[in-house]
C-alpha positions in Angstrom: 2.9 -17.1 -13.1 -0.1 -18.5 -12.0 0.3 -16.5 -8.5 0.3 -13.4 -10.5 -2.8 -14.2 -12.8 -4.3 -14.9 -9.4 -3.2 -11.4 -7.6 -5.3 -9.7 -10.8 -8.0 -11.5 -10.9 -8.5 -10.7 -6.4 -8.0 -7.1 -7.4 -10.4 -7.1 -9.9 -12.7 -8.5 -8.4 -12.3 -6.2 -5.2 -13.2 -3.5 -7.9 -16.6 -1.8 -8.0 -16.7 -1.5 -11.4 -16.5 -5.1 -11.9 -19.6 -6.4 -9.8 -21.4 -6.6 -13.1 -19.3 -8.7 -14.5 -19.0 -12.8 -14.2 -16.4 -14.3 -12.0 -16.1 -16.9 -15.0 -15.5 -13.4 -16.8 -13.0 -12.5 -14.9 -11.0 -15.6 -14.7 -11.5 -15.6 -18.4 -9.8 -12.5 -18.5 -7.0 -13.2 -16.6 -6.1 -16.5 -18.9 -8.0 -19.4 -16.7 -9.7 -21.6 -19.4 -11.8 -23.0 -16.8 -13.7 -21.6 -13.5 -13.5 -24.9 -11.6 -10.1 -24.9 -11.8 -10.0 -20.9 -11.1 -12.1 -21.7 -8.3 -10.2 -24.1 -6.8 -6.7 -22.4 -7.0 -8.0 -18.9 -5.5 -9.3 -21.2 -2.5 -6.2 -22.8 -2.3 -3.9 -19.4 -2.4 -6.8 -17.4 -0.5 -8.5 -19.6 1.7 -11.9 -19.0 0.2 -13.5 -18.7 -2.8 -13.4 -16.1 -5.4 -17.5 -15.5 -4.6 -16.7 -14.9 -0.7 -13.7 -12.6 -1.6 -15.9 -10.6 -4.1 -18.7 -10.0 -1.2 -16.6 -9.4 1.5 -14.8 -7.0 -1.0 -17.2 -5.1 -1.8 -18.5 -5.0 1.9 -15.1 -3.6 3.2 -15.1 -0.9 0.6 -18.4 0.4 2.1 -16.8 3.6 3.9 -18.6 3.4 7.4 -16.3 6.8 8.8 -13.8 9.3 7.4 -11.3 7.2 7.7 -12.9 4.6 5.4 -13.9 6.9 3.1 -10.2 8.3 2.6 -8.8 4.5 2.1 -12.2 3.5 -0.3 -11.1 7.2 -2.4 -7.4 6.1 -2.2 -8.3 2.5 -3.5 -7.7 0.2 -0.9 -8.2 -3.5 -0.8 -9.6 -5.4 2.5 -6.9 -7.2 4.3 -7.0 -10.9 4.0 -4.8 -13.0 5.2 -3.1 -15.1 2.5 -2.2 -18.4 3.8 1.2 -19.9 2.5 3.3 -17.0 3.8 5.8 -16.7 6.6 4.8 -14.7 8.9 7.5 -11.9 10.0 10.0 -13.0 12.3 11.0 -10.9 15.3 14.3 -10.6 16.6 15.7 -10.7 20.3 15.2 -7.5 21.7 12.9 -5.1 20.5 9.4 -6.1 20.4 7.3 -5.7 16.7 10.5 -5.7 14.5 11.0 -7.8 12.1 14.1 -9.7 10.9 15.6 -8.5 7.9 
C-alpha cells in the first residue's frame, strides 16, 4: 500500500504542473500525515530524496533533441533506478534475455 502511495507521489512530482506545489503538498495528498516520515520512506524506496527526484525530474524532462521532445510530449518519466529490485536474470545461452 505504501509502495503504491509512494509510486504517485514520484509521478507527481515528476509532473510540470506540480512544481508549484509543496512536496509536503504532495505527500499530503497522497495520505502521508507527515513529511519526515515521507521523506524518509521515498529515500529508502528511491535512493534519494523526494527534493533530488523533483530536480532531476524536471531536468530530464527538458527536451534537449527530437527525440526528447517526442518522450517529454508522450509523458515520460526519467529512469531511476529503484533499489530493492531483482535485477533480470539471463539464461544460458542467448545473451540479453531474461528468464521468465
Amino acid at each position: 500500500m505504501q509502495r503504491r502511495r509512494l509510486e504517485r507521489c514520484r509521478r507527481e512530482l515528476a509532473r510540470r504542473g506540480s512544481a508549484a506545489m509543496t512536496i509536503s503538498a504532495v505527500a499530503r495528498q497522497f495520505g502521508f500525515s507527515s513529511a519526515a516520515h515521507f521523506s524518509r520512506a521515498f529515500r529508502r524506496m528511491y535512493g534519494m530524496s523526494p527534493a533530488e527526484w523533483r530536480e532531476k525530474a524536471l531536468r530530464d524532462a527538458e527536451p534537449t533533441s527530437s527525440e526528447g521532445a517526442a518522450a517529454h510530449r508522450a509523458g515520460a518519466e526519467p529512469h531511476v533506478p529503484r533499489p530493492g529490485l531483482f535485477p533480470a536474470r539471463r539464461t544460458s545461452g542467448t545473451p540479453g534475455t531474461a528468464a521468465a
